[in-house]
C-alpha positions in Angstrom: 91.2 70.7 99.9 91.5 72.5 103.3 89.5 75.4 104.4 92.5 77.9 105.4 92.6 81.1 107.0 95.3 84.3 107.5 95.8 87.6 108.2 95.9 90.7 106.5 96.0 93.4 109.0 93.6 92.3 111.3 91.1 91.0 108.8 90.8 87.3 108.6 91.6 86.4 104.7 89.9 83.3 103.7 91.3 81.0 100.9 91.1 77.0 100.4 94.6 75.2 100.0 94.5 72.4 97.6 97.6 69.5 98.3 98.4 67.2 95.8 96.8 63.6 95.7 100.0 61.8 96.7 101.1 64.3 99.0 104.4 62.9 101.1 104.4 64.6 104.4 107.6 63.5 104.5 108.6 66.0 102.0 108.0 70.1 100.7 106.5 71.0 97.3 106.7 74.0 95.7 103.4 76.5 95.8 101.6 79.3 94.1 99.8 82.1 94.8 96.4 82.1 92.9 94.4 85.8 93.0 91.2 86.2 92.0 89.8 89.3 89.3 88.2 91.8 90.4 84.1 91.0 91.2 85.1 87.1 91.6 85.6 84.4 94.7 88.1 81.9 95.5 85.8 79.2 94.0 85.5 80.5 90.1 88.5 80.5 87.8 90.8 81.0 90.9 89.7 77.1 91.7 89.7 75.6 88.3 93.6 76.9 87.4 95.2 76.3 90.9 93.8 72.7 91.0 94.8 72.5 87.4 98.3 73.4 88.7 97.9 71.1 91.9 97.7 67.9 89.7 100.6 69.0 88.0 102.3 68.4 91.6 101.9 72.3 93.8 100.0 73.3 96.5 98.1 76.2 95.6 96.8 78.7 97.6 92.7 80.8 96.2 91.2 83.0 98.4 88.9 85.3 98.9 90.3 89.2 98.8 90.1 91.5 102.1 86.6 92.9 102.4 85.2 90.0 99.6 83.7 87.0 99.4 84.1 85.2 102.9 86.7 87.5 104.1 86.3 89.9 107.0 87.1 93.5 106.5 84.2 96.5 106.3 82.6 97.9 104.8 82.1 94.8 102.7 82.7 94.8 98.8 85.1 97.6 99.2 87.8 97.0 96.5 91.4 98.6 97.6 94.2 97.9 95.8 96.9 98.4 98.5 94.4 95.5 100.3 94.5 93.6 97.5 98.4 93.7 96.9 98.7 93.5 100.5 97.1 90.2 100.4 98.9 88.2 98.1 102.2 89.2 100.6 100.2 87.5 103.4 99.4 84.5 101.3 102.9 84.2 100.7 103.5 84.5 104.2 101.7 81.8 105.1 102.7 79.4 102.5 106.3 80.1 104.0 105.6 78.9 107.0 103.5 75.9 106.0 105.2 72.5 107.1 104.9 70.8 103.1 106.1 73.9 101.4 109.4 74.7 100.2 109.8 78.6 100.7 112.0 79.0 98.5 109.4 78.0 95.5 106.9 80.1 95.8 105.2 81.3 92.7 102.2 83.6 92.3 99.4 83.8 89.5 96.6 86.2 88.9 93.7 86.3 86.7 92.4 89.5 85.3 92.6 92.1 88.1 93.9 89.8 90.0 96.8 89.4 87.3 97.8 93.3 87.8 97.5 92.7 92.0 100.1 89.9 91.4 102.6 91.7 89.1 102.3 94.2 91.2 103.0 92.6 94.7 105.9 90.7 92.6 107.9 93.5 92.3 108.7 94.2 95.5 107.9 91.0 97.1 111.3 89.0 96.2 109.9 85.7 97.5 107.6 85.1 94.7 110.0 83.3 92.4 107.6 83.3 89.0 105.1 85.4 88.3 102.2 84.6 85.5 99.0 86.9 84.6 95.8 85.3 82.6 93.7 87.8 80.7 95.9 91.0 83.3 94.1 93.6 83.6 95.2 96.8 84.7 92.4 98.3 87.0 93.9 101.9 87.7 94.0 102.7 84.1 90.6 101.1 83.6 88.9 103.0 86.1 91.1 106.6 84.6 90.6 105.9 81.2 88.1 103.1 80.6 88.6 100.1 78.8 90.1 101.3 75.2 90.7 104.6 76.6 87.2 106.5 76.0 86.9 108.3 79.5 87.8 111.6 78.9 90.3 113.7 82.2 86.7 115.7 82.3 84.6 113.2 83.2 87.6 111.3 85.8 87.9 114.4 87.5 83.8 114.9 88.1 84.0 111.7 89.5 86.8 112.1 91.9 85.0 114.9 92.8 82.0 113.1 93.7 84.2 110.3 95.6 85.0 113.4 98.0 81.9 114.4 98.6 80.7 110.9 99.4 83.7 110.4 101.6 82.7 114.1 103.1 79.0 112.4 103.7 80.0 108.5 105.0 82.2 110.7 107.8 79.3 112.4 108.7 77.7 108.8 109.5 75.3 108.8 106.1 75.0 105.6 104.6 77.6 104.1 102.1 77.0 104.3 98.5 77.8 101.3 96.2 78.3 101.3 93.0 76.6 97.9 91.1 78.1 96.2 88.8 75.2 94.4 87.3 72.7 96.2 85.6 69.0 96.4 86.6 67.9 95.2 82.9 70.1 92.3 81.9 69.5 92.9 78.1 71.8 96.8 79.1 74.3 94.2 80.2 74.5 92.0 77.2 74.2 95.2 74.9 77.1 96.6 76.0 80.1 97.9 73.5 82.6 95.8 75.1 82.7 91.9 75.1 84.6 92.5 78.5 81.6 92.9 80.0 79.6 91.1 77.8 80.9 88.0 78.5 81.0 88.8 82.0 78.1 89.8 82.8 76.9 85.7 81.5 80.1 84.2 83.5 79.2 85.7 87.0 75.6 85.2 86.2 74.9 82.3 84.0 78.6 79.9 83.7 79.3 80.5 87.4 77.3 82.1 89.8 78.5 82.5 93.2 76.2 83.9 96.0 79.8 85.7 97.7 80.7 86.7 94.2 80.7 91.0 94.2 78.0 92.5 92.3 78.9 95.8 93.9 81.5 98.0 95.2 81.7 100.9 97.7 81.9 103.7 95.6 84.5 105.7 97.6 86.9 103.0 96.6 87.1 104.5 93.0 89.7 107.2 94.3 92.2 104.3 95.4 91.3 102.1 92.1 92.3 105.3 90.1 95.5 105.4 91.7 96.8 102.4 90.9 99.7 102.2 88.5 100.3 98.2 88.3 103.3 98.1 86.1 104.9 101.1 87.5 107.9 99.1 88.6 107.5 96.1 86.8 111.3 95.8 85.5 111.8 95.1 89.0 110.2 91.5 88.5 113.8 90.6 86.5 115.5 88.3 86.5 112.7 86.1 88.0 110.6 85.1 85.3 107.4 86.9 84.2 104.4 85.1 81.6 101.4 86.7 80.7 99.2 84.7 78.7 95.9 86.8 76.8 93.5 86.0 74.3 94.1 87.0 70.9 90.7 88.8 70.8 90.5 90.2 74.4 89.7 93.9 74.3 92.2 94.2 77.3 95.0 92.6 75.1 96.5 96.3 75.3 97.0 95.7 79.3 99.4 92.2 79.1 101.3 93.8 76.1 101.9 97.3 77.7 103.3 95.1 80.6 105.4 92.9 78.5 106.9 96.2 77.0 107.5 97.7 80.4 108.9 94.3 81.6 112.7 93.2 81.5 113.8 89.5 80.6 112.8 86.7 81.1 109.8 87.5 80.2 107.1 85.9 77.9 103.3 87.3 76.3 102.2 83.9 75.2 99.0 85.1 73.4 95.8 82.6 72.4 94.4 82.4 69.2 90.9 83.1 69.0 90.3 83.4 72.9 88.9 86.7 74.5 89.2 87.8 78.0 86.8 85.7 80.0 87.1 82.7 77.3 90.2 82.0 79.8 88.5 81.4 82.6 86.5 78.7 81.7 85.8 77.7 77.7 87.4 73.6 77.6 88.9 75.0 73.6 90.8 77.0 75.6 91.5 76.3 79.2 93.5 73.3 78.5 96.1 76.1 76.8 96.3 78.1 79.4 97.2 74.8 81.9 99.5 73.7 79.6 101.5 76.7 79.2 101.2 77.8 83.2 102.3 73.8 83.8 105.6 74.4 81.5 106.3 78.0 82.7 106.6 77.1 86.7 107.9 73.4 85.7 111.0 75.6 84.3 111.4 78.4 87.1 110.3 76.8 90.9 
């Protein structure tokens, strides 16, 4: 593994490249693109899938997202969604120019949020060749409508409204406001309605806990999360090949299946019996699936 570093826009993107074992300098392999979810760092489920898919023969590409993890860009734990789309292009640009990668087979693959970044960047960014979301998750209508679509346009608007004033106050020099993720009495976080964050909340804390990992965001950011519309273009992907693979029991199963509806062929929703949303990104009943299927999808299409 090598400790890598690029540019997106002046900030300096940090991500570690995996090689395969019996790497021929000689020759170019095919790559991917592996993006993060939203909250996470290159070394969670962004690791475990793009050395998965490095055995299998790719170089794969994690890293840490603009303004996360050990990435520059301020203020820190700011999550943008033009940044984050933004970021997967300049991955891509600098597996192009990497001397053991063949340009022309480049793939890309996102879990959760980072699943919508990736489907998003795809359809306008004709060099990734193969696109694949695990667990997608669309953040814009998350943050408009809530998970399951409880937030009523009442509530979105007060809180757009609030993101002003902030913005109104940070120009004015006053401190930036963050909004936490984590909640200050861990049993709130394990009561919660939805296993989304449920199971979460004892991944980031308890499977795999990551001191860079974001347990906060800047709370201005909410505007730009709102505003998001991931699968806006997303017939543009075709005729390069699309998979999204969900967990039959993930409350965000809505999210990869609106896509697949949106989405022109080739295309694929390869859904996993039993599995929720975070079961993906680490349960071994599970994980081996996902591998299996992500191994047969870009063996077919780079």
């Amino acid at each position: 593994m090598d400790r890598v570093t690029f540019l997106n826009k002046g900030n300096a993107v940090v991500g570690n490249l995996f090689k395969p074992a019996d790497l021929d300098e000689g020759r170019t392999y095919p790559a991917i693109v592996v993006t993060h979810p939203f909250g996470a760092v290159k070394e969670q489920v962004s690791t475990l899938y793009a050395e998965k898919l490095t055995e299998q023969g790719y170089i794969t590409l994690a890293f840490d997202a603009s303004y996360q993890g050990e990435s520059g860009g301020e203020p820190h734990f700011s999550e943008i969604p033009a940044a984050r789309v933004e970021d997967i292009r300049c991955a891509v640009d600098f597996l192009s120019a990497h001397p053991q990668v063949d340009e022309s087979r480049i793939g890309a693959l996102g879990i959760c949020a980072g699943g919508g970044y990736t489907v998003n960047a795809a359809q306008t960014e004709l060099r990734i060749k193969a696109v694949a979301g695990v667990s997608t998750f669309d953040l814009g209508s998350a943050r408009r409508e809530g998970v399951g679509g409880g937030i009523p346009i009442e509530a979105r608007m007060r809180t757009l409204e609030e993101v002003g004033r902030q913005r109104s106050r940070e120009a004015r020099g006053e401190e930036i406001r963050y909004f936490s993720l984590v909640p200050d009495d861990p049993q709130e976080a394990l009561n919660n309605p939805s296993a989304l964050y449920r199971e979460g909340y004892v991944y980031y804390s308890q499977v795999a806990p990551n001191p860079n990992s974001m347990d906060r965001f800047v709370f201005s950011t909410l505007s730009q999360q709102m505003a998001f519309f991931p699968f806006e273009q997303i017939d543009m992907i075709s005729p390069r090949p699309l998979l999204l693979i969900v967990g039959s029991e993930a409350d965000t199963l809505y999210f990869s299946q609106n896509a697949y509806d949106k989405a022109k062929e080739p295309k694929e929703l390869h859904i996993i019996p039993g599995a929720s949303h975070i079961d993906l990104y680490y349960k071994p009943e599970y994980t081996p699936q996902v591998s299996e299927k992500l191994t047969e999808f870009f063996g077919a299409h780079l």
